[in-house]
C-alpha positions in Angstrom: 72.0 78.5 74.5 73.4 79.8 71.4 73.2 83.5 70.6 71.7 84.0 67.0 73.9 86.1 65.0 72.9 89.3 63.4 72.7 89.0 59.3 74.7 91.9 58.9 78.1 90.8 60.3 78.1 87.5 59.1 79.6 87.4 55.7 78.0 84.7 54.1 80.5 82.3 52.4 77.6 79.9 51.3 77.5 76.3 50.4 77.8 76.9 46.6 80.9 78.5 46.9 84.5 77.4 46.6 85.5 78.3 50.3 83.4 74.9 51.8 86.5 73.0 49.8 88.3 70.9 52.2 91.9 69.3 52.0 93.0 66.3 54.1 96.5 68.0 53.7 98.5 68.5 56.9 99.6 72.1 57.2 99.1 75.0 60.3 95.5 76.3 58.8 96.1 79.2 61.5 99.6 79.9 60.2 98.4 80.1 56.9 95.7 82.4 57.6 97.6 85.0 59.6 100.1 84.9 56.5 97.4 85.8 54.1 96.4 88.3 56.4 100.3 89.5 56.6 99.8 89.9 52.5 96.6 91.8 52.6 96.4 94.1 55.8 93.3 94.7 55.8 93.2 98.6 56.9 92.4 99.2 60.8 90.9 96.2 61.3 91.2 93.5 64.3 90.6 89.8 63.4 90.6 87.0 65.3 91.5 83.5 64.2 89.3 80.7 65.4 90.2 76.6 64.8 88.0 74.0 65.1 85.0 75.4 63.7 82.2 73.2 61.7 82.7 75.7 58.7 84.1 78.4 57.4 83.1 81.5 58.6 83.9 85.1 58.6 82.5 87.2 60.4 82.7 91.4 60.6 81.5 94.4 62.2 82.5 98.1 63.7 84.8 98.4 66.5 82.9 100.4 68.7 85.0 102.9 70.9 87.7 102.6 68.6 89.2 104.9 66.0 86.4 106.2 63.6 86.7 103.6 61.0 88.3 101.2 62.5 86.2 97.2 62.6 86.7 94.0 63.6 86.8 90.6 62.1 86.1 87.0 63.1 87.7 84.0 61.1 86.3 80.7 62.2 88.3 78.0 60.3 87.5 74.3 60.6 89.9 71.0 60.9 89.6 70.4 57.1 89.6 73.7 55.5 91.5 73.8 52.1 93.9 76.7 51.8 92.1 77.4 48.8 89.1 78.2 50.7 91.3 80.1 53.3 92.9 82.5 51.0 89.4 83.4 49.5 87.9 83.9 52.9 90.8 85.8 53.9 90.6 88.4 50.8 86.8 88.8 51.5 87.9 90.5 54.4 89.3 93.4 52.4 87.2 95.8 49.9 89.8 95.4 46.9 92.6 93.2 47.8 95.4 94.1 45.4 95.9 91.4 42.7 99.8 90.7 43.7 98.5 89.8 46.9 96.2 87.2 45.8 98.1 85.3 43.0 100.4 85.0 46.2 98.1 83.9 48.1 96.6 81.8 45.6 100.2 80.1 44.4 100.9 79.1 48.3 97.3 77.6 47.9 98.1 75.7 44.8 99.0 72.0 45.7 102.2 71.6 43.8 102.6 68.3 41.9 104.5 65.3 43.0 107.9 64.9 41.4 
């Protein structure tokens, strides 16, 4: 049985939203998620990288019996996500990601055109 999830740590990405895009591209989705969480750091926060999940999903909550302040997150990434989508879902994890961060992010998300 399948334990509902409470509303307020579930960051809802929903369907109307660019972060459903997927990509038959072949690239490390992990990889490229724990780079774009290298580039934003989100501040004393633990997140945990999930494959293989039917969509993207982040979910978020306090770390209880940790340092005051500190929270956790829960990236659940699926097969076909675009690294578009990842980069977005990545930055959601932080309040005000700062804007070098995200034109890198978004650049290494760009597909670059054949030659």
């Amino acid at each position: 049985m399948r334990t509902p999830l409470r509303p307020e740590t579930v960051l809802d990405l929903g369907a109307d939203r660019v972060v459903d895009e997927t990509d038959d591209e072949g690239f490390d989705r992990a990889a490229f998620a724990r780079r774009a969480l290298d580039l934003v750091r989100p501040p004393d926060m633990t997140v945990a990288i999930c494959e293989g999940a039917s969509r993207l999903r982040v979910e978020s909550g306090r770390q209880w019996g940790g340092p005051a302040g500190s929270t956790w997150a829960l990236l659940a990434i699926p097969a076909r996500a675009s690294k578009r989508a990842i980069a977005l879902a990545v930055a959601q994890l932080v309040r005000q990601p700062t804007a070098w961060a995200l034109d890198t992010l978004m650049g290494e998300a760009t597909p670059t055109p054949l030659q």
